[in-house]
N, C-alpha and C positions, 0 to 999 in steps of 0.2 A: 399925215397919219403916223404914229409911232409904228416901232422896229417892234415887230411880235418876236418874242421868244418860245421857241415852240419848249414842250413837255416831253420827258422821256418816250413816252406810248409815242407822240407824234412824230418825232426822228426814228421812230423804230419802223412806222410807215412809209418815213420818207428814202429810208435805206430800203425796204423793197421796192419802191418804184425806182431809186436808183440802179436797182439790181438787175431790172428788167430793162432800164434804160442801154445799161452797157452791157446787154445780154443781145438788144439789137445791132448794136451797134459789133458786134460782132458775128452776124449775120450779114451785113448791107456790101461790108465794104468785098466782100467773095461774088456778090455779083453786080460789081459795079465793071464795067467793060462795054468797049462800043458796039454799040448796039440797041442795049437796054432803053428804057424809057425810063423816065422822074416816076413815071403812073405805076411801074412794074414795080419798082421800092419802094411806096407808095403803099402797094396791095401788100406785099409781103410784111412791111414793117406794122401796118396795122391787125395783118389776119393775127400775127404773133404775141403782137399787148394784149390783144382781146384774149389769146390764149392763156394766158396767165392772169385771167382775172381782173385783169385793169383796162384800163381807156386810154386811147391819146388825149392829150392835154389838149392839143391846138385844133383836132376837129370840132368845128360849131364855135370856135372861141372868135367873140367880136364878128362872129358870121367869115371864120376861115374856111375853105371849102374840102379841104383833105386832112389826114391824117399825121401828116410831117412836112417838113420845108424841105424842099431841094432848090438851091442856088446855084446856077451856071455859069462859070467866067467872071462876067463883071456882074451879076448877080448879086449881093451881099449880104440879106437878107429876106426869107420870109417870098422866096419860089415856089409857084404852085405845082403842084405835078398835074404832068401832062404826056401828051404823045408826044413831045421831044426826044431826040434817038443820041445819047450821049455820044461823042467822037473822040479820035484819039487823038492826045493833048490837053484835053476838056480839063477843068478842073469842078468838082460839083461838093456843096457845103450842103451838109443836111443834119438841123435842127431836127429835136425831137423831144416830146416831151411824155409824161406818163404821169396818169393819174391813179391811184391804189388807195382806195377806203378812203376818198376826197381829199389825199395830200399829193403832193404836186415832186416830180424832181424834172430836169432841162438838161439838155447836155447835146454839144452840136461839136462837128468833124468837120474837114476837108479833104476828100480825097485826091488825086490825079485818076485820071481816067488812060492807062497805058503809059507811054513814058513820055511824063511833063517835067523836063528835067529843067527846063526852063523857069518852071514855078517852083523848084524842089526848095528854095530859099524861103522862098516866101510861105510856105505849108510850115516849114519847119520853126521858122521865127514867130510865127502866129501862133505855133502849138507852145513853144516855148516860153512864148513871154505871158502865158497863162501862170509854167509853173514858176517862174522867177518872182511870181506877187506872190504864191503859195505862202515862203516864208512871213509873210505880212499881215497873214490870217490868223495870228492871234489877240488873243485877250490886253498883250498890253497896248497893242496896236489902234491905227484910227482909221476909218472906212478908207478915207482918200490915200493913205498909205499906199491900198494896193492899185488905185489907180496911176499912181506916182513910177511902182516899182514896173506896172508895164511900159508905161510911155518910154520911161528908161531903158528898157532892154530893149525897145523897136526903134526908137531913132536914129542909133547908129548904123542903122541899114537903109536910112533913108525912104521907108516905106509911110505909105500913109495911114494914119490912128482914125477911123471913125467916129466923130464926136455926137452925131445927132443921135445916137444910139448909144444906150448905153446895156450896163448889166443891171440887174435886179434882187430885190427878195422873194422869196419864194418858200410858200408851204400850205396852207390850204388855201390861197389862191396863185395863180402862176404866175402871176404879177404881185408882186408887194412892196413895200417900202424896207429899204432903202432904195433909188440907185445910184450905181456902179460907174461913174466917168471910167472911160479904157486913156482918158490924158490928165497930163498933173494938174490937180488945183491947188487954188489960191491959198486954199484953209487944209487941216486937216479932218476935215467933219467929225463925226461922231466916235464913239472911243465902242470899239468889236466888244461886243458881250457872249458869253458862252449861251447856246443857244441860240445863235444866230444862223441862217440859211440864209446864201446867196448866190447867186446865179451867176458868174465871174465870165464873160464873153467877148473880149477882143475881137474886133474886127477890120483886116488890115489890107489896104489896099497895095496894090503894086504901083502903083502910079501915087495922085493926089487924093486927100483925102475928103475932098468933096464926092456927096452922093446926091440922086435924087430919084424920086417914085416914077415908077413904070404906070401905065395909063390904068391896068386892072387894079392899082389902086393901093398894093399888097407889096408887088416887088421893090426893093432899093437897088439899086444898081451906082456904081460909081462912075461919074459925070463923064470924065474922060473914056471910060470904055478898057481901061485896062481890069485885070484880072483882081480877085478881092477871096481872101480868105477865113476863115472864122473858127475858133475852137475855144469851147464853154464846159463847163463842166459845174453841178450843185456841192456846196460848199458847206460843211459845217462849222463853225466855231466850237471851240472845245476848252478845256480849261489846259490845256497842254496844245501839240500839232493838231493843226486843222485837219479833218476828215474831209475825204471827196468820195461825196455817195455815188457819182458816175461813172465811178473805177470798176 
């Protein structure tokens, strides 16, 4: 499928569901503490989109059953909530999407749960090497660029790059073409046009970087059982610096 270029009016949508996006997400992480349940920020994150008018992206999507992803530990991707009672140490990833007048923005976190000083590298180099491709989000630029400029900044820490998963495009639907490799390819694919949305999503293991599905069908988890972190944010291409509507 070609790379939609969206229209002015439709970035102007996509910056309010970003808006709401990182309106949540400053909400979640004040009551993330042990104790809590995935299902508690869960309820809260969704009673909150809907208050503003818009929808979660990921409830009903492909038949997902809640309103946001919560990722525990070795977790990686795409955790349902539940009565799980987060503990201290935890580390939990939580994807979220928002949909506003049918355009779409994504943007996902990793927090610690009390003091994961243990993981505090690994949170920090996963948020990091999102913004180290930033510079790569322009116009003269080529898609694989910024997969390139992440693999680069997380190798040297010896952490594992997630490959079966990538990032995506994204605008009125939450899936779109292009994706996103998080490791360097062969080619430089396609050459960044203004107008572009994309879903930029690193996902980095502490361990190896093999994953594999939990039996509901939904979760990835990393094979080895070590801890796994994620941090995404919607992206725009611009005829200058790229814009990040989940700011």
């Amino acid at each position: 499928m070609p790379i939609i270029i969206k229209t002015d009016e439709q970035i102007s949508l996509m910056r309010t569901a970003g808006k709401i996006v990182a309106r949540t997400f400053e909400i979640l992480p004040k009551l993330i503490k042990p104790g809590v349940t995935t299902l508690e920020l869960n309820s809260i994150a969704e009673e909150f989109i809907l208050s503003n008018d818009a929808k979660p992206s990921f409830l009903g999507y492909r038949g997902f059953p809640k309103a946001i992803c919560t990722s525990v530990n070795d977790e990686v991707i795409h955790g349902i909530p539940g009565l799980k009672k987060l503990a201290e140490g935890d580390i939990i990833s939580i994807d979220l999407g928002v949909c506003y007048k049918r355009f779409h923005a994504d943007a996902a976190r990793t927090f610690a749960v009390g003091e994961t000083k243990k993981y505090f590298t690994l949170l920090d180099v996963t948020e990091k090497s999102f913004f180290a491709c930033e510079k790569f989000c322009t116009e003269k630029n080529r898609l694989f660029d910024i997969s390139g400029a992440i693999d680069d900044y997380v190798k040297p820490f010896g952490f594992g790059i997630v490959k079966e998963w990538c990032g995506h495009g994204i605008g009125r639907q939450l899936h779109e073409d292009p994706q996103i490799p998080h490791t360097k390819q062969n080619k430089r694919g396609t050459r960044l046009r203004r107008g572009m949305t994309l879903a930029i999503e690193p996902m980095i293991n502490f361990g190896s970087d093999e994953v594999t599905m939990s039996e509901d069908t939904w979760t990835v988890k990393t094979k080895d059982g070590e801890f796994s972190a994620h941090y995404e944010n919607t992206v725009l291409i611009t005829d200058g610096d790229p814009e990040i509507l989940t700011l």
